[in-house]
C-alpha positions as CSV (number, residue, x, y, z in Angstrom):
1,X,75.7,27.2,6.3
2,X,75.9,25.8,9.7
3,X,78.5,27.1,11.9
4,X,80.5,23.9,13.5
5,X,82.0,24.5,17.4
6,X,85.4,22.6,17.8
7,X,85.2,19.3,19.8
8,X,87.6,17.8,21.5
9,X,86.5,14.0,21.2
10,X,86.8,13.6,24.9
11,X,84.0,11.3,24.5
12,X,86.9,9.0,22.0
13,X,87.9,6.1,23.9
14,X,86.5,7.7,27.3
15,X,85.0,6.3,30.4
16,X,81.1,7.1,31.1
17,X,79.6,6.8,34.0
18,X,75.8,5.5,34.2
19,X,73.9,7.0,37.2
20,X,70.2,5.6,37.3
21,X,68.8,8.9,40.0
22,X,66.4,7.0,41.4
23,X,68.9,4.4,42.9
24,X,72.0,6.5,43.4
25,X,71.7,9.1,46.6
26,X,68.7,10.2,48.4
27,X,69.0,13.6,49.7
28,X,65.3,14.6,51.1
29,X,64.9,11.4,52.7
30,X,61.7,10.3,50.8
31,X,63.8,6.8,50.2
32,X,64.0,7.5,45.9
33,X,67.3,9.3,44.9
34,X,67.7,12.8,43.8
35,X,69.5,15.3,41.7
36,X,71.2,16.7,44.8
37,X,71.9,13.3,45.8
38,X,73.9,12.7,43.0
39,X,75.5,16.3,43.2
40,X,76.7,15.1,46.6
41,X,78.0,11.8,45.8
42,X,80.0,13.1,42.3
43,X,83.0,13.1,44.2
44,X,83.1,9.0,43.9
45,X,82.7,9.2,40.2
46,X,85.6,11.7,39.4
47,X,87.6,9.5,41.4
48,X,86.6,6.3,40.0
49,X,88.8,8.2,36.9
50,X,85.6,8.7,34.6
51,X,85.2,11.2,32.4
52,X,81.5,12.1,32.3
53,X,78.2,10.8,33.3
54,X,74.8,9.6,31.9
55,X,71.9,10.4,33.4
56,X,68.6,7.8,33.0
57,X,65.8,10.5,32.9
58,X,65.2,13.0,35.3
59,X,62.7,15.0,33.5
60,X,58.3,15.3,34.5
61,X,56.9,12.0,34.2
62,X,54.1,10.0,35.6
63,X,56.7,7.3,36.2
64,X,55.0,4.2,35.0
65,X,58.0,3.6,33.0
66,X,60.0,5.2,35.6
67,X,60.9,8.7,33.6
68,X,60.9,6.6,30.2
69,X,57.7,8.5,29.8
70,X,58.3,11.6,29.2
71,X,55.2,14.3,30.1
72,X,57.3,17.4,29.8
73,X,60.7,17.4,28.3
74,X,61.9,20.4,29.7
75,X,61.2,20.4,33.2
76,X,62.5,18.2,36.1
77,X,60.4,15.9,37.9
78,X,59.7,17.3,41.4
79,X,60.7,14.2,42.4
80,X,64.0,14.4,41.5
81,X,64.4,18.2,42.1
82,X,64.2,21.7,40.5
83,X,65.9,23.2,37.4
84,X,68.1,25.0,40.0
85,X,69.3,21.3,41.2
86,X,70.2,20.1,37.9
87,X,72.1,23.5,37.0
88,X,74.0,22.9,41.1
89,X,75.2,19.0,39.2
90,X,76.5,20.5,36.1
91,X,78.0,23.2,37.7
92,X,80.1,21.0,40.3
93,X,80.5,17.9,37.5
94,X,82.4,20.3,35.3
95,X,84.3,21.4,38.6
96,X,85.2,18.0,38.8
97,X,86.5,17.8,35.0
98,X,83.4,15.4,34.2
99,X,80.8,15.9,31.2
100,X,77.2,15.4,31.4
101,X,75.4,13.4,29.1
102,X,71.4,12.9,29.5
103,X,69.1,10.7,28.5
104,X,67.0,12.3,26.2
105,X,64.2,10.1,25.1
106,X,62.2,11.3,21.4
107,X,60.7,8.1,19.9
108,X,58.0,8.1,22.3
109,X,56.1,10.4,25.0
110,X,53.9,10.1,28.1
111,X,50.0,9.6,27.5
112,X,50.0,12.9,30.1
113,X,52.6,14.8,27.8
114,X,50.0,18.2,26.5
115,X,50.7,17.1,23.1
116,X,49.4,13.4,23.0
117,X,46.4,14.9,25.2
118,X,46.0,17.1,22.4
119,X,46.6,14.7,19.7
120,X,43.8,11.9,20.8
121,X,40.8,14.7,21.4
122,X,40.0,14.4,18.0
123,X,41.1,13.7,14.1
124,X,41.2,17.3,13.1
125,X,43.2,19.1,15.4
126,X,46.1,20.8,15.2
127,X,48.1,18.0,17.1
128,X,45.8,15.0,15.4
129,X,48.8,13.8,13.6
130,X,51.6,14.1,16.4
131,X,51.2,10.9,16.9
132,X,50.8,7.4,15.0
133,X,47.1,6.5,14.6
134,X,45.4,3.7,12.6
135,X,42.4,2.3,11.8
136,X,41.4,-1.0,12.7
137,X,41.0,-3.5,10.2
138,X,38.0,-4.5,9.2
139,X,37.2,-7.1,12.0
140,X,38.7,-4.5,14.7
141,X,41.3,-6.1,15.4
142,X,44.9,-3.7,14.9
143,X,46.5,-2.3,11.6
144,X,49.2,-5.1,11.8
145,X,51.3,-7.6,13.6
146,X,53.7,-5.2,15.7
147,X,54.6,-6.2,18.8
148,X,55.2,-4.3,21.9
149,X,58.6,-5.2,23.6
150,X,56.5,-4.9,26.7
151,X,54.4,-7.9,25.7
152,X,51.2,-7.8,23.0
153,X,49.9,-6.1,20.1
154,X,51.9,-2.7,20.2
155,X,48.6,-1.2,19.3
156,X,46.2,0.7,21.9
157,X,42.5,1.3,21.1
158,X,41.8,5.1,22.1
159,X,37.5,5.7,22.4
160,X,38.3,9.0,21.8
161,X,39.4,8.9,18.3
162,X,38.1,5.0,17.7
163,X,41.5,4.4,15.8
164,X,44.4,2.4,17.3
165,X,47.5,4.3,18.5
166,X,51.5,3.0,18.6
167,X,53.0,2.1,20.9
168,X,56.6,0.1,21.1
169,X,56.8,-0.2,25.1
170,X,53.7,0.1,27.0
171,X,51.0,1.7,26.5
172,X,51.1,4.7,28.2
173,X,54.1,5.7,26.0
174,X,52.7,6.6,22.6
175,X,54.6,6.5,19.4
176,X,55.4,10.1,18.4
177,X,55.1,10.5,14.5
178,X,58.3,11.3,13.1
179,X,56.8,11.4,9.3
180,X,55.6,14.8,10.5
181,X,57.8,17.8,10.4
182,X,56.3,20.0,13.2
183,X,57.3,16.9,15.2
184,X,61.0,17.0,14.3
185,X,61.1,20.4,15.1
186,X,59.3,20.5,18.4
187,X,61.7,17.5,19.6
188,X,65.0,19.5,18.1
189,X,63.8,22.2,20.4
190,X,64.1,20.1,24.0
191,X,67.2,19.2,22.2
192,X,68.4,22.7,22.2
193,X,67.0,23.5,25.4
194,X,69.4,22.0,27.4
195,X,72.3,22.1,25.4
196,X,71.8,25.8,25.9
197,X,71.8,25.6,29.8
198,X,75.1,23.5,29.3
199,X,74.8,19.6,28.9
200,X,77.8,17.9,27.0
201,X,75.7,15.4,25.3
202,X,73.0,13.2,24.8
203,X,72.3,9.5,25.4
204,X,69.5,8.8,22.7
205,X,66.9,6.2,24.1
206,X,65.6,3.7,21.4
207,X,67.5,5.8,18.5
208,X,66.2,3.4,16.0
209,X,62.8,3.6,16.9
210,X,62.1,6.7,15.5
211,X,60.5,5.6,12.3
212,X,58.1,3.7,11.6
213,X,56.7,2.3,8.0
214,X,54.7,4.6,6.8
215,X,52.7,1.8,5.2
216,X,52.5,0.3,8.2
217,X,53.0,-3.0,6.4
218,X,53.7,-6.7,8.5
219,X,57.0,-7.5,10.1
220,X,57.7,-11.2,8.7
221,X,57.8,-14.1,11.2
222,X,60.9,-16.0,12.1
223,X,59.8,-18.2,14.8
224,X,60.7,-18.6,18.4
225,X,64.6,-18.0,19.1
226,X,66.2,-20.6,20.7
227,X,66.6,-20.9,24.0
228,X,70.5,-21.8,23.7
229,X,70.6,-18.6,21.4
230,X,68.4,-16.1,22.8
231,X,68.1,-12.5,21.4
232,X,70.1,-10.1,24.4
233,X,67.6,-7.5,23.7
234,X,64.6,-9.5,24.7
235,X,63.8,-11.9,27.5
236,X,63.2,-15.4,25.9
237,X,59.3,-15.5,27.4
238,X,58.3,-12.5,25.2
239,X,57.1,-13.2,21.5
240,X,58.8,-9.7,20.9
241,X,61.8,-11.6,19.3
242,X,59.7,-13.7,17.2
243,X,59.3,-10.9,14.4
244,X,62.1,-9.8,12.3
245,X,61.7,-6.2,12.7
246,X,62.0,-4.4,9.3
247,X,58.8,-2.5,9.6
248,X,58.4,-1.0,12.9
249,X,62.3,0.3,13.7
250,X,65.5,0.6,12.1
251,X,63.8,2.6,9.3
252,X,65.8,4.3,6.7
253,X,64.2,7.5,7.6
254,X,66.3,7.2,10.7
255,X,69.0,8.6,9.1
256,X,68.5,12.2,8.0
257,X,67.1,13.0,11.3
258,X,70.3,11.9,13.1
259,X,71.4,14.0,11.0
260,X,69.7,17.5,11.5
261,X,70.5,15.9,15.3
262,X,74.0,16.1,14.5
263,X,73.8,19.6,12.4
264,X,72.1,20.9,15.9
265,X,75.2,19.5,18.7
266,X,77.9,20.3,16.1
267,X,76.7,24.1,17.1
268,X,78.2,23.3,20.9
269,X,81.7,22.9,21.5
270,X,82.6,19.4,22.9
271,X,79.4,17.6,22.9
272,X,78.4,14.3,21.4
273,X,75.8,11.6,21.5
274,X,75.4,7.8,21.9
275,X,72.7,5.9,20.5
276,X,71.0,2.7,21.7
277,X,70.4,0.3,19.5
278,X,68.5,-2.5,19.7
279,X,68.1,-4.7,16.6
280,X,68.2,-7.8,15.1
281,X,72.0,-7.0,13.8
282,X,73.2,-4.4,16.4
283,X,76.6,-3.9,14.9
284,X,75.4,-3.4,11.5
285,X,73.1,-0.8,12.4
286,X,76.0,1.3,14.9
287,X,78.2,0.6,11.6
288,X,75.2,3.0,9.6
289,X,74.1,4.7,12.6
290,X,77.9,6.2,13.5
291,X,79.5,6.2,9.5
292,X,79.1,9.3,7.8
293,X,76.8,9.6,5.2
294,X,77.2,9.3,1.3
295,X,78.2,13.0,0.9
296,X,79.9,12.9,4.1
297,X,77.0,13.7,6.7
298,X,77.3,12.9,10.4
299,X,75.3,11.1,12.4
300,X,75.9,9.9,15.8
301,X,79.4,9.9,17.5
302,X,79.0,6.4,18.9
303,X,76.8,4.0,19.5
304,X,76.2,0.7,21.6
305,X,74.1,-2.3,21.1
306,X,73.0,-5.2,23.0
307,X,75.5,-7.9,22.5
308,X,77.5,-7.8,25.9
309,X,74.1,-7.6,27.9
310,X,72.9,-11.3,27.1
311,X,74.2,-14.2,28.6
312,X,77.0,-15.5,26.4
313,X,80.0,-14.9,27.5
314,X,82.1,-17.8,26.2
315,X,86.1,-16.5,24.5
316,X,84.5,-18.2,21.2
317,X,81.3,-15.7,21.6
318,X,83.4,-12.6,22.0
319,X,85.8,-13.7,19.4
320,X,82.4,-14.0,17.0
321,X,81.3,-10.5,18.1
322,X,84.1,-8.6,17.9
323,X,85.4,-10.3,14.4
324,X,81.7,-8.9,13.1
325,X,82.9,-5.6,14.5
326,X,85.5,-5.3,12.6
327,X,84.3,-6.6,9.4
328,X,81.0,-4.3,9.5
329,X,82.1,-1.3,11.9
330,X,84.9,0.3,9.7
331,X,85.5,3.9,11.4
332,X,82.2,3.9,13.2
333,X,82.5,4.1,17.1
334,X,81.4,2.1,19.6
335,X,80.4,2.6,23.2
336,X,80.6,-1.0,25.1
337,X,79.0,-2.1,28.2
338,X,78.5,-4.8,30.1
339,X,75.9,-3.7,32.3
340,X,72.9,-1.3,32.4
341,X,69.5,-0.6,33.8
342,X,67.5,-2.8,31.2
343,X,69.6,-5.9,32.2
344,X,70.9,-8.6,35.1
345,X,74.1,-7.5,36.4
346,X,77.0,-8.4,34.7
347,X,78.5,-10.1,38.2
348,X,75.9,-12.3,38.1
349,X,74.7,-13.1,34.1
350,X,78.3,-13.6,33.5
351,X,79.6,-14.9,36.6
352,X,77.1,-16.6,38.7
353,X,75.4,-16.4,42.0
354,X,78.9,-16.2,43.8
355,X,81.2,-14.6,41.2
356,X,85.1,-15.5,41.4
357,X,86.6,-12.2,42.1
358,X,89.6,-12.8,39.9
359,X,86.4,-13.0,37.1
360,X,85.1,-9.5,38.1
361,X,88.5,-8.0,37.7
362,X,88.6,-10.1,34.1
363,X,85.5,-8.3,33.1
364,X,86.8,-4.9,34.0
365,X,90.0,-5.6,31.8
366,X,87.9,-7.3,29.2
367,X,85.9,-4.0,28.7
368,X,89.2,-1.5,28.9
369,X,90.7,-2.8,26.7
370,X,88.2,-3.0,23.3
371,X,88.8,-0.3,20.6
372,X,85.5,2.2,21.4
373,X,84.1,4.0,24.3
374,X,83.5,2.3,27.5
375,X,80.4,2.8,30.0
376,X,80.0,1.6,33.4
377,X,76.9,1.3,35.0
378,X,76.6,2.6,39.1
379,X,78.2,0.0,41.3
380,X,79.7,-2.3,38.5
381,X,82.8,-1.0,40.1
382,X,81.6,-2.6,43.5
383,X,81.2,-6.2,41.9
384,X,77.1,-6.1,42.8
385,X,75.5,-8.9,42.1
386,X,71.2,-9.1,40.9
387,X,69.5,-8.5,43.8
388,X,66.4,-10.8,44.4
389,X,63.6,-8.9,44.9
390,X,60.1,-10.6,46.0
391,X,57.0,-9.9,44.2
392,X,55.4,-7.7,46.6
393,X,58.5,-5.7,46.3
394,X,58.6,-5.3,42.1
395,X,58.0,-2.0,40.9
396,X,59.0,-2.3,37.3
397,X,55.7,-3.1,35.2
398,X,57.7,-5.5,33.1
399,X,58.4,-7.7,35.7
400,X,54.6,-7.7,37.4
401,X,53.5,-8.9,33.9
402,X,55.6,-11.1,33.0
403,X,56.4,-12.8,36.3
404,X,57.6,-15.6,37.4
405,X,59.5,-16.5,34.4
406,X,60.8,-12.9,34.2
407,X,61.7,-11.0,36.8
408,X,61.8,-7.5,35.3
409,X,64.8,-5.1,35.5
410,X,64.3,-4.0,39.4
411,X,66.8,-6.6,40.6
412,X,69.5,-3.9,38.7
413,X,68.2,-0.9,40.1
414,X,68.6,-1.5,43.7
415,X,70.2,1.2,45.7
416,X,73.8,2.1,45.4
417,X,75.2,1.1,49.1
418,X,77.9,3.6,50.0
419,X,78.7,3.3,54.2
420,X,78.1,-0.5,55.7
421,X,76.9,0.6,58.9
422,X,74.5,3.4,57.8
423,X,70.6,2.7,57.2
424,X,70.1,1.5,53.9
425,X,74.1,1.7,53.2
426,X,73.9,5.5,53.3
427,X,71.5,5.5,50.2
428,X,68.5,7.1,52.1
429,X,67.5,8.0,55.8
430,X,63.7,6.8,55.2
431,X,62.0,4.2,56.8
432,X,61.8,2.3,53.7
433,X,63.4,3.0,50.2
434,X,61.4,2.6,46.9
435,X,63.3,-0.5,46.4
436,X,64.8,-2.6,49.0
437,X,68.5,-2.9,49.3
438,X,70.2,-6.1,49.1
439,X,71.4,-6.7,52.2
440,X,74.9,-8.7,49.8
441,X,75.6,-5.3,48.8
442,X,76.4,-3.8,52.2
443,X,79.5,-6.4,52.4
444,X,80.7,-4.4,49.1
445,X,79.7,-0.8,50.1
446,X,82.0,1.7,48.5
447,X,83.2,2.3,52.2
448,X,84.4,-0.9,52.6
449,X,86.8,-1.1,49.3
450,X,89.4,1.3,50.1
451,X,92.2,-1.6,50.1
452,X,94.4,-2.2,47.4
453,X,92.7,-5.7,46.7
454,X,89.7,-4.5,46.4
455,X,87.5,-4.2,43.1
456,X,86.9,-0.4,43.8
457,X,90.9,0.2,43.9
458,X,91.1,-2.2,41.0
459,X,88.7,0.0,38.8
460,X,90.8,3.2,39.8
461,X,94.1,1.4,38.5
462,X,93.1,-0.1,35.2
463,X,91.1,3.2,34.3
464,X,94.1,5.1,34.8
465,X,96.2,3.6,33.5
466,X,94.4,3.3,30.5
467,X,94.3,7.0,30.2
468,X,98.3,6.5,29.5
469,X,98.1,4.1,26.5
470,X,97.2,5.7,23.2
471,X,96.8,2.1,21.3
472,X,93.7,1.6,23.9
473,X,92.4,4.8,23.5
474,X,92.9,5.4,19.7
475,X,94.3,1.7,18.2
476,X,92.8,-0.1,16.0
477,X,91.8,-3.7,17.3
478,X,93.5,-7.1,15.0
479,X,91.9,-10.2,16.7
480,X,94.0,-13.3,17.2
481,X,92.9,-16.8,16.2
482,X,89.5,-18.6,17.9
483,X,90.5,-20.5,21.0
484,X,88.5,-22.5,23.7
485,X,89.2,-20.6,26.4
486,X,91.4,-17.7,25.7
487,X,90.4,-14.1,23.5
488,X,93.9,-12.2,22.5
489,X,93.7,-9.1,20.2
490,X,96.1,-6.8,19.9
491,X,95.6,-2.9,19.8
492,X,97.9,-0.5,18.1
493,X,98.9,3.2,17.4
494,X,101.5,4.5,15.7
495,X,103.7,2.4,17.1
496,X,102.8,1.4,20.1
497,X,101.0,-2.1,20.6
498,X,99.4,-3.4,23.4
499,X,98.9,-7.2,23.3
500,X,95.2,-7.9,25.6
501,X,94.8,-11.5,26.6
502,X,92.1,-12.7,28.7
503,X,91.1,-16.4,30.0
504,X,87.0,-16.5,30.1
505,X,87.6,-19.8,31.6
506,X,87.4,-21.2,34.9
507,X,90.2,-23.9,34.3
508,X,93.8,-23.0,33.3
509,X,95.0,-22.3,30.4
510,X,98.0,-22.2,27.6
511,X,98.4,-19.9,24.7
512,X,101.2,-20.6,21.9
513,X,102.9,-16.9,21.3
514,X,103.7,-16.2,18.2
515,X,107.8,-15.3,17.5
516,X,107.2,-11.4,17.6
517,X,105.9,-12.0,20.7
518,X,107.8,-14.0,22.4
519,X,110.0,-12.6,25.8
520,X,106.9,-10.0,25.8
521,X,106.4,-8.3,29.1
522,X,103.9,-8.3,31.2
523,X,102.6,-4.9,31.8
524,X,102.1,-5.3,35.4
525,X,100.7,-1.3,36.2
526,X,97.5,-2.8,34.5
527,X,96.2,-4.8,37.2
528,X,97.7,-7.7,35.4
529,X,96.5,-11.1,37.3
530,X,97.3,-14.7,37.3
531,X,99.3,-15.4,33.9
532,X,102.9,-16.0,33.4
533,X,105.1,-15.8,31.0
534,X,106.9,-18.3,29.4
535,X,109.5,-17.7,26.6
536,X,106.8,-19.1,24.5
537,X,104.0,-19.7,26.1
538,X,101.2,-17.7,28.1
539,X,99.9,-19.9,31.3
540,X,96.9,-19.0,32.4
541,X,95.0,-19.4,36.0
542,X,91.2,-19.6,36.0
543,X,90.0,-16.3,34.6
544,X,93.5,-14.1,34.9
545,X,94.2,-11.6,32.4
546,X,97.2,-9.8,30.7
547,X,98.5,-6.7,29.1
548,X,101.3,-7.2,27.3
549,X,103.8,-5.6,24.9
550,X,106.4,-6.5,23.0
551,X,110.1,-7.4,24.5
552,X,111.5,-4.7,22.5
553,X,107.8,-2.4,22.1
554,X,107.2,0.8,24.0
């Protein structure tokens, strides 16, 4: 019987911070961020008010998928630093009072990782099977239709072996084979690794790509999305979304390995893990991926999907979302964000070239107040927009192959400005930096937000003072009618009620309140912005927002 540590559920309604290293503080001068970097710039994040961070990879890579290919997953890329540097973060991030989550990524592996090297020498060795290998079909073309999200057949031919191999992204990221055992185990162990030396958690890359059909059978077609519906997941010039994917991800062998997962954190006090999900119904698969299990097994603490990272942003479309959340979520948890480093920045796919202020501080509220986790991604807090970077200045192999139609997901990885005057915003003292920085984002360097107006103090605010409100942190969430312009829902626990109101509109707007709530208060501590109220009535300016509670509420 497995011993369980006690957890604190920190992780419950907290704030987590996304740092992508590369982009966040260059230490060494060598113009690519560092652990030390980020060691040094921690300070920001504790007082931003979050309560840990996420780490994109850090670990030995070759780095064509920018540490998403994984050669060694218990080692730090000497780019990034030494073992000692990671141990210096943790240390001072827990002096700070935040946890460290990283990004541990298991459905797939570097071509240069020992064990696909091994695996692709021949049929019969010990690693032959580490791996997902096929035969062509009889005409040589691949086993089946799977697509790479990357673009193409997700199906390499190796002249080694003279069989196919998988591979989901590109193709210098080989499928590992989760059908075999040894692999399960071998993974578990990098787990283990560095929840020994002290991590709080994981972020799981791809956590429902771990299975794949054994039979390896066709995904069915379901024809080209349309373009006034696209899938969030998946630019709209990539085939990708043309398959419904019931074969290659989303298995239901997925399952009992997120659960030995869970059996192997549930040994470390105060750790958990989010999963990302990306599927063709997101929030049905968080709903399975975060429920317990028929005999009460547990799976992933939270998970997030992809359905604030497309375009739609409309009060109608959030209304839609979040009334499938609650009719398919039940008790599972989610972890919501707006932005990350697969995706446009939310400033700009949600508010435009030149987002309204008063919008960026709607979007902040927006995301504090839904019943789940929240993460912020590095410099969502500064309001930075997409930068535009040129083709000769692209790095991210999505983006050189699928250019000009899709840009690729550098124009969100741009470096973090922190001091307006200094080169490169204080990122980096190199000549040049691995990407450029967008000379909009020196305006907003965090240097240049200390005033109460500003976004930065605006973040602080809202963050703390959700911290005081148990009906954000632990309510449930009871949605109010569809409107035009305006989403209302209203959060509660035991017996407090918070009433969250927020006009995705750029006109002004009116909301009806119902009797209970009429003579509510505004709860002006939140950052509240451009709403009155009206005995009966809620008037709205162009994107303002409100907290309220009830006249005679506490």
């Amino acid at each position: 019987m497995i011993q369980k540590a006690p957890n604190n559920g920190w992780w419950r309604g907290g704030v987590i911070y996304q740092i992508y290293p590369r982009s966040f503080q260059d230490s060494n001068g060598d113009g690519i961020g560092d652990l030390p970097g980020i060691t040094e710039r921690l300070g920001h994040v504790a007082e931003l008010g979050a309560d840990g961070i996420w780490l994109s990879p850090f670990f030995k890579s070759p780095m064509k998928d920018f540490g998403y290919d994984v050669s060694d997953y218990c080692d730090v890329d000497p780019m990034f630093g030494t073992i000692a540097d990671f141990k210096a973060l943790l240390q001072r991030a827990h002096d700070l009072g935040l946890k460290v989550m990283i990004d541990q990524v298991l459905s797939h592996a570097s071509d240069q990782h020992p064990w696909f090297v091994e695996s692709r020498a021949s049929r019969d060795n010990p690693k032959a099977d580490w791996f997902v290998w096929a035969d062509a079909r009889a005409d040589g073309t691949p086993p089946n239709n799977w697509l790479s999200i990357f673009g193409g057949s997700a199906w390499q031919w190796d002249t080694r072996r003279c069989q196919y191999y998988l591979h989901n992204f590109l193709s210098s990221q080989p499928d590992l084979n989760f059908h075999h055992p040894e692999v399960q185990a071998a993974l578990l162990q990098t787990v283990k690794f560095w929840l020994d030396m002290g991590v709080d958690g994981y972020r799981l890359d791809t956590a429902n790509f771990y299975f794949h059909d054994a039979l390896l059978r066709d995904n069915p077609g379901k024809g080209a999305p349309s373009r006034d519906n696209p899938d969030p997941a998946v630019n709209p010039f990539n085939p990708y979304a043309w398959q419904a994917h019931v074969y290659d991800k989303s298995r239901p062998e997925n399952l009992p390995f997120l659960e030995t997962l869970r059996d192997l954190l549930d040994q470390y006090p105060d750790t958990t893990m989010v999963g990302e999900i990306g599927d063709d119904d997101g929030l049905a698969r968080v709903a399975e991926y975060t429920r317990s299990g028929p005999q009460g097994q547990r799976r992933l603490h939270m998970a997030y999907c992809f359905d604030f990272l497309g375009e739609a942003h409309s009060a109608p479309f959030l209304h839609g979302v979040l009334q499938r959340f609650n009719q398919v979520v039940g008790d599972g948890w989610p972890c919501w964000a707006l932005s990350n480093h697969d995706c446009v920045r939310s400033a700009t796919r949600w508010g435009g070239e030149q987002a309204d202020p008063r919008f960026l501080r709607l979007a902040a509220a927006f995301q504090m107040g839904l019943r789940g986790t929240v993460c912020l991604y590095q410099g969502e807090e500064l309001g930075l927009p997409e930068s535009q970077v040129a083709f000769e200045d692209l790095q991210d192999p999505y983006g050189i192959t699928m250019w000009p139609e899709f840009k690729g997901r550098d124009g969100c990885r741009t470096p973090m400005p922190w001091q307006a005057a200094a080169p490169h915003a204080g990122f980096s003292s190199a000549p040049t930096t691995w990407l450029p920085l967008d000379a909009r984002h020196t305006a907003l360097a965090v240097d240049q937000q200390g005033g109460p107006e500003s976004l930065l103090s605006y973040f602080k605010q809202i963050i703390a003072w959700r911290k005081q409100q148990p009906a954000l942190i632990h309510g449930g969430m009871q949605l109010w009618a569809v409107h035009d312009h305006i989403l209302a829902f209203e959060r509660e626990h035991k017996g407090q009620r918070v009433l969250c109101v927020y006009n995705f509109s750029a006109e002004a707007a009116e909301l009806q309140l119902p009797a209970q709530w009429v003579q509510a208060r505004t709860l002006t501590e939140s950052g509240t912005h451009g709403v009155q109220v009206q005995a009966q009535c809620l008037r709205f300016e162009p994107w303002g927002c409100a907290f309220l509670r009830p006249a005679n509420g506490h």
